[in-house]
Every structure is written in structure tokens, then in C-alpha cells.
C-alpha positions as CSV (number, residue, x, y, z in Angstrom):
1,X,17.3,-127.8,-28.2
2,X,17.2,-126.3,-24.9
3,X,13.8,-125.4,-23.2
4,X,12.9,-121.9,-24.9
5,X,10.9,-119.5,-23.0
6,X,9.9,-117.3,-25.6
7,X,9.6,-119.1,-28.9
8,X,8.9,-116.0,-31.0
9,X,11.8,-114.3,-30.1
10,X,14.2,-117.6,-30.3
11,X,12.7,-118.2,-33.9
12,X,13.5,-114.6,-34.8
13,X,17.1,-115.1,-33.6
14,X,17.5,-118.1,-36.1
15,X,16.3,-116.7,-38.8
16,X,18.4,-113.3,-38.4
17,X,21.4,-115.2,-37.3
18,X,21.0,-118.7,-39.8
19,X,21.3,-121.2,-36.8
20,X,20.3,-124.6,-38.0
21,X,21.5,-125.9,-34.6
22,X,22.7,-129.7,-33.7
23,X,19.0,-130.7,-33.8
24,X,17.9,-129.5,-37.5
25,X,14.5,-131.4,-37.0
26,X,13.7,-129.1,-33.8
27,X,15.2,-125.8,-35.7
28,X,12.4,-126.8,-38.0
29,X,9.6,-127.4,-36.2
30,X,10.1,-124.1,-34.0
31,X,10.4,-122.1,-37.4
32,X,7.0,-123.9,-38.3
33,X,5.5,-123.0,-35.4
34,X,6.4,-119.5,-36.0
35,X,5.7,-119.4,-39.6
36,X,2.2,-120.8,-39.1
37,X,0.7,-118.8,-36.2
38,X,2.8,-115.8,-35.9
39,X,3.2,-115.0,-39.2
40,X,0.0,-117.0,-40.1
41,X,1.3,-118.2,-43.4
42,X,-0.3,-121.5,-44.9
43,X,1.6,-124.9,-45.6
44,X,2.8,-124.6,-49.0
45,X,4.6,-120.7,-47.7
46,X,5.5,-122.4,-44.9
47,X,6.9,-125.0,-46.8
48,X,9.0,-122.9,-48.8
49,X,10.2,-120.7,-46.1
50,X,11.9,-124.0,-44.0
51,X,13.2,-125.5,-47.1
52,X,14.5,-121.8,-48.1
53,X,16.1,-121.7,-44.6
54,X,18.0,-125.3,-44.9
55,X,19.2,-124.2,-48.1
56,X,20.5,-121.4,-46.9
57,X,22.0,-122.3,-43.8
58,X,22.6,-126.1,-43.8
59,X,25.7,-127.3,-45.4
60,X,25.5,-130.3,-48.1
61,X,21.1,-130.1,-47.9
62,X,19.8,-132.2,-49.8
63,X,16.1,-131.0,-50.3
64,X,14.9,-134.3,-51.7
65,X,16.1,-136.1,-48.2
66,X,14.2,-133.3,-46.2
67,X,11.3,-133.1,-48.4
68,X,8.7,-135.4,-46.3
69,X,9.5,-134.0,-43.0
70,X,9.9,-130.4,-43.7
71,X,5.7,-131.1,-45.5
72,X,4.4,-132.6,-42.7
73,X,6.2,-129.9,-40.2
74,X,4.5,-127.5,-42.4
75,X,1.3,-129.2,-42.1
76,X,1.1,-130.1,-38.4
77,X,3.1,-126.7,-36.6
78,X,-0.3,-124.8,-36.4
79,X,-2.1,-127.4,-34.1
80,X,0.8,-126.8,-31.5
81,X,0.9,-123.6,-29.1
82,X,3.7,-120.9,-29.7
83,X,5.2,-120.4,-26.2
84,X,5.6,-116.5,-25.1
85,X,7.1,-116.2,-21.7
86,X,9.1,-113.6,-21.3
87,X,10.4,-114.9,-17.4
88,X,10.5,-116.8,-14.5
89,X,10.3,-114.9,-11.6
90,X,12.1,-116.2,-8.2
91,X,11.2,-114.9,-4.6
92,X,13.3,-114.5,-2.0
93,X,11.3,-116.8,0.0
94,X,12.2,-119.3,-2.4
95,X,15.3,-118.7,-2.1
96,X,16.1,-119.2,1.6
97,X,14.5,-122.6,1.5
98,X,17.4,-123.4,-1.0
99,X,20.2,-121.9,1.0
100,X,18.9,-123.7,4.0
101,X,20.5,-126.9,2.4
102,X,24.6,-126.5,3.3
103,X,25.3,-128.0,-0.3
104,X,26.0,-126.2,-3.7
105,X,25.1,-129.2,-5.6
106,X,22.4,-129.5,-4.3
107,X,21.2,-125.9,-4.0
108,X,21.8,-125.8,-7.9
109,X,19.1,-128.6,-8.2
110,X,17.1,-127.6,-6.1
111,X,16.7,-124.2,-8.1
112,X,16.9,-126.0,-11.5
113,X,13.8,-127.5,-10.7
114,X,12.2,-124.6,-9.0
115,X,12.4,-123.1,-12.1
116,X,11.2,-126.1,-14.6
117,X,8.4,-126.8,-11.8
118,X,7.0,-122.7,-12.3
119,X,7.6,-122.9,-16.2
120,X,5.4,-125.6,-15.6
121,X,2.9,-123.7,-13.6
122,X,2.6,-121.1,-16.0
123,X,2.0,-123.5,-18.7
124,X,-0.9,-125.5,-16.7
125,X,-2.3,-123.9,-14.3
126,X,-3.2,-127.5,-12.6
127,X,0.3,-128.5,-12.4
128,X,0.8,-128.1,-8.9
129,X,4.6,-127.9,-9.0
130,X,5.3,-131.1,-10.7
131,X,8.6,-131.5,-13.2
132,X,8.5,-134.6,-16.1
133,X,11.3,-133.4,-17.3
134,X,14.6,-135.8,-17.9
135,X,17.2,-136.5,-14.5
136,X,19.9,-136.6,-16.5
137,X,18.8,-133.1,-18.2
138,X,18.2,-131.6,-14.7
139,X,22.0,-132.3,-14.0
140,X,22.8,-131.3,-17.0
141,X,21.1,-127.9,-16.9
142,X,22.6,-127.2,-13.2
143,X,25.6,-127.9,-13.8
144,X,25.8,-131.2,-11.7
145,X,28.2,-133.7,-12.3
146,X,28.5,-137.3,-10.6
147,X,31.1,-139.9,-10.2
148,X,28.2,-143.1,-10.9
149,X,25.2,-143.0,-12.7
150,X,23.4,-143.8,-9.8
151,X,24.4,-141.2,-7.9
152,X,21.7,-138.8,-9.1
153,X,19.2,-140.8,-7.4
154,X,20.9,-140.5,-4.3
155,X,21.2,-137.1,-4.8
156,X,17.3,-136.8,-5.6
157,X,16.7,-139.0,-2.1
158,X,18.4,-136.7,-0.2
159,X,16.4,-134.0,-1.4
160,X,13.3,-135.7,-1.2
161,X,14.5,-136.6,3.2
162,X,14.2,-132.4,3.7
163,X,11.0,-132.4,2.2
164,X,11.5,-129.7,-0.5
165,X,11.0,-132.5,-3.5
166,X,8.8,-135.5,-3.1
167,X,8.6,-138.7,-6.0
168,X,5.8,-139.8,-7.2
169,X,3.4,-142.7,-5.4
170,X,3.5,-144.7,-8.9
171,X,6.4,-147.3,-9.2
172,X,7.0,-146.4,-13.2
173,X,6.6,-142.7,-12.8
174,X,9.9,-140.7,-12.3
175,X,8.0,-137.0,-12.5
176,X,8.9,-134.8,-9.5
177,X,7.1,-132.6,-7.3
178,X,9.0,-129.3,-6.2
179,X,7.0,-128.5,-2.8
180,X,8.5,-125.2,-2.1
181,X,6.8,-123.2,-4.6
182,X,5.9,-119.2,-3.4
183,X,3.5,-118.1,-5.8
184,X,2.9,-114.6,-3.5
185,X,6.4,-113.0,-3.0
186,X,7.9,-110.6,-5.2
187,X,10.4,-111.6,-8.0
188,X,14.0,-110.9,-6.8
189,X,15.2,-113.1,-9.6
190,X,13.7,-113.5,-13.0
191,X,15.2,-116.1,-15.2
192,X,14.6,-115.6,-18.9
193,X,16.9,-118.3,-20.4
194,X,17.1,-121.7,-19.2
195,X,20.3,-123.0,-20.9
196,X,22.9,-122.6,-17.5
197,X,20.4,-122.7,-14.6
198,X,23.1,-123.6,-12.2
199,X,25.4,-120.3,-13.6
200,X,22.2,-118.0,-12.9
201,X,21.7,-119.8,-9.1
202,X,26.1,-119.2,-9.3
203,X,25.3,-115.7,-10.8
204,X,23.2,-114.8,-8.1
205,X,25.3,-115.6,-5.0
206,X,28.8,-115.4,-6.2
207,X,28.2,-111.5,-8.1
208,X,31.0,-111.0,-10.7
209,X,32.0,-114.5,-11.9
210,X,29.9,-114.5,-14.8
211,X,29.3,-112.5,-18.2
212,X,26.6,-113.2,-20.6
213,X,28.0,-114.4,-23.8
214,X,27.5,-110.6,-26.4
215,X,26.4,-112.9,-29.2
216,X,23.4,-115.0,-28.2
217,X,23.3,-114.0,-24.3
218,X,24.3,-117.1,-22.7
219,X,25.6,-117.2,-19.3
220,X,29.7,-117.6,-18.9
221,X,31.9,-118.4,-16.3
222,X,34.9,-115.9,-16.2
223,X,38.4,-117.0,-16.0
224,X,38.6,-114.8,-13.2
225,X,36.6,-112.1,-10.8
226,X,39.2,-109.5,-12.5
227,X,38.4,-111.3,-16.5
228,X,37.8,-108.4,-18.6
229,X,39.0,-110.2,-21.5
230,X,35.9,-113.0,-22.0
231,X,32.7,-112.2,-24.3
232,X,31.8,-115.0,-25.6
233,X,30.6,-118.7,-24.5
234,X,33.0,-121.5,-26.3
235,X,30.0,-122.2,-29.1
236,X,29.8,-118.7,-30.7
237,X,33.9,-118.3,-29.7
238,X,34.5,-120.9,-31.9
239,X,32.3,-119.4,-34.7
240,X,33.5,-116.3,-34.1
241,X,37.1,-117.9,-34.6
242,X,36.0,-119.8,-37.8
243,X,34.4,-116.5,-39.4
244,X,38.3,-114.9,-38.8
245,X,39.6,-117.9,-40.6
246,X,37.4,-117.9,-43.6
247,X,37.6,-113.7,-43.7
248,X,41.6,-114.2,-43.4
249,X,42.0,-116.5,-46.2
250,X,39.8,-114.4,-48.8
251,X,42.2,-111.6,-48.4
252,X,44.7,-114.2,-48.8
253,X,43.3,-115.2,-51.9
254,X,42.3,-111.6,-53.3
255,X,46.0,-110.3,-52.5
256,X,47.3,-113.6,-54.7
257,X,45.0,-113.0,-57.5
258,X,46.0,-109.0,-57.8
């Protein structure tokens, strides 16, 4: 699961919408979290709401194989924090630091990890701009491909050379410090979904390549500036597709049984 801003409202998506996801475990626990402290039920509701929700949703469950981890989801969600942010604000300060750099690669890193390094600000306000978060998931999330593996770290070096990103001093510690934070201009960006952070750096300084998927609001490159035609991203077009199917051949079979 991708980082989540605002957990209540991603939890309330779920459950309207019956999402189990590719990471049932972390569907769970969010829903857990949610159950507990926003709708402050106790473990046994709790219980029974999560394993009401795989039954539901998640094709072949087996309740029996879920059983322990869905108790001691229910048991443990309420000692973890329920994150409500509603955005990320980005100044334009901020901004011309990263279009100093003459390279889009590495102006979409450097704003993925502006934004991680002020989602981690918010969250601790003694992180100072620091990011733990994964390399490869940084590329991932910006949209950042390489030819080698270690080509990120070369990447990363270069970054760190203008000064904008510095590495830790400890030999086993891979976290990253982001060292043009502005925590006093005014928001000219605010990011609220963190899914396609280098389509919202895109979105911002190529205006009109990009839609935001009408199902679940995530950020799509069009085919074309002119593309009227695109609404969805490829995940929900696909279950948008297999819903068609499934409607097409009920009519099929009601029309054979009249």
C-alpha cells in the first residue's frame, strides 16, 4: 500500500468501494485502525467487521486461515495513530531550487523527496527534513527508471554534489536529508495523494497532459494534450472492463433462460 495521507478517508473509500487491495494484510490493519479509534469499537466488533469485510470482498477467504491475524489486528490497531492530513503544501521557493537542476529525472526526485521529507515534518516535528523511506520506492513513486541497479546511487550522488540532499554520516544508514525545505512561503502546490509524485511534479510544469483517474482520483498520463477520451488509470480500467464482462454475460444468460 502506497503512503496514505489521510487514513480515514482512504479507509472509507475501501469499505464503500470493497478494495481488498494486493496487500490484504495492510487493507486490514488500516480498517483496524479505523474501526478502533474512529469508530471506537472494541476487538471482538472489530473483529467481526474485518472478517465481515474479507468475506465480502475477498475471493476464496478462508476465515479459519485469517482467523489469528485478523484477532491480533483487532487487538493491537488502537495503540497505533490514525493519520489525518489532508495535504502537502509546496512553495514556490521550493520549487525554483528544483528547476535549478537542468534534469527531469532528477527534478522528479528531487520533489519526491521534498514531499516524503514534509510528510515527515508534519509527522515529527524534530525530523528536520530527513526521509527513511526505501530508494527503490523513491524511484518508483517519481517515476524514475534506470538501466543498472546501481545507477540510483549515482543518481542520489549527484544530488547530494548541489547540495539539495545530503547522506547520512553513519556507514549502515541509507536515510536522507532533503536540505531545501521552506517552511515560510505560501503553498502554490498542495499534494494530497502520493501514489504518482513524479505525474504531479509533470502535472505542474507540463499543464494538460494529465487527468485524474474519475474512480479513485489517481493521476494519468493522457495519450495526448488533445485526449478527451481517457478517464480512468489502467487498474480501475481494467475493473471497469471486467464489471462489463460479468454484466454482459448475465444478460446473456437471462436472454437464454427466457
Amino acid at each position: 500500500m502506497s503512503v496514505v495521507l489521510n487514513e480515514v478517508k482512504q479507509a472509507e473509500y475501501i469499505i464503500e468501494k470493497g478494495e481488498v487491495g494486493n496487500k490484504p494484510t495492510s487493507t486490514l490493519f488500516l480498517l483496524g485502525k479505523y474501526y478502533r479509534l474512529k469508530e471506537n469499537l472494541d476487538k471482538e466488533h472489530t473483529f467481526n467487521k474485518l472478517n465481515e469485510f474479507m468475506e465480502n470482498n475477498y475471493k476464496n477467504y478462508n476465515s479459519a486461515l485469517w482467523e489469528d491475524i485478523i484477532e491480533d489486528i483487532s487487538k493491537k490497531a488502537n495503540k497505533y495513530s490514525l493519520r489525518e492530513i489532508t495535504s502537502i503544501g509546496i512553495t514556490q521557493q521550493e520549487l525554483n531550487e528544483i528547476s535549478e537542476i537542468n534534469n527531469l529525472k532528477y527534478q522528479k526526485l528531487l520533489f519526491t523527496m521534498l514531499c516524503y521529507a514534509k510528510l515527515y515534518n508534519l509527522i515529527s516535528e524534530n525530523n528536520n527534513g530527513w526521509i527513511n523511506t526505501d530508494i527503490k520506492e523513491i524511484f518508483r513513486v517519481a517515476q524514475v527508471s534506470v538501466k543498472y541497479r546501481n545507477d540510483k546511487f549515482l543518481y542520489l550522488n549527484d544530488l547530494e554534489r548541489t547540495g539539495l540532499i545530503s547522506f547520512s554520516s553513519k556507514n549502515d544508514n541509507l536515510n536522507i536529508r532533503v536540505n531545501f525545505v521552506n517552511i515560510n512561503g505560501v503553498f502554490v502546490i498542495n499534494i494530497d495523494d502520493f501514489r504518482e509524485l513524479g505525474y504531479e511534479y509533470l502535472n505542474y510544469i507540463k499543464k494538460g497532459r494529465f487527468i485524474r483517474c474519475t474512480e479513485c482520483n489517481r493521476l494519468v498520463k493522457k495519450k495526448s494534450k488533445h485526449d478527451y477520451s481517457t478517464k480512468y488509470c489502467s487498474e480501475c480500467a481494467k475493473k471497469k472492463f471486467n464489471e462489463q464482462c460479468k454484466q454482459n454475460m448475465r444478460k446473456l444468460r437471462h436472454k437464454q433462460a427466457l
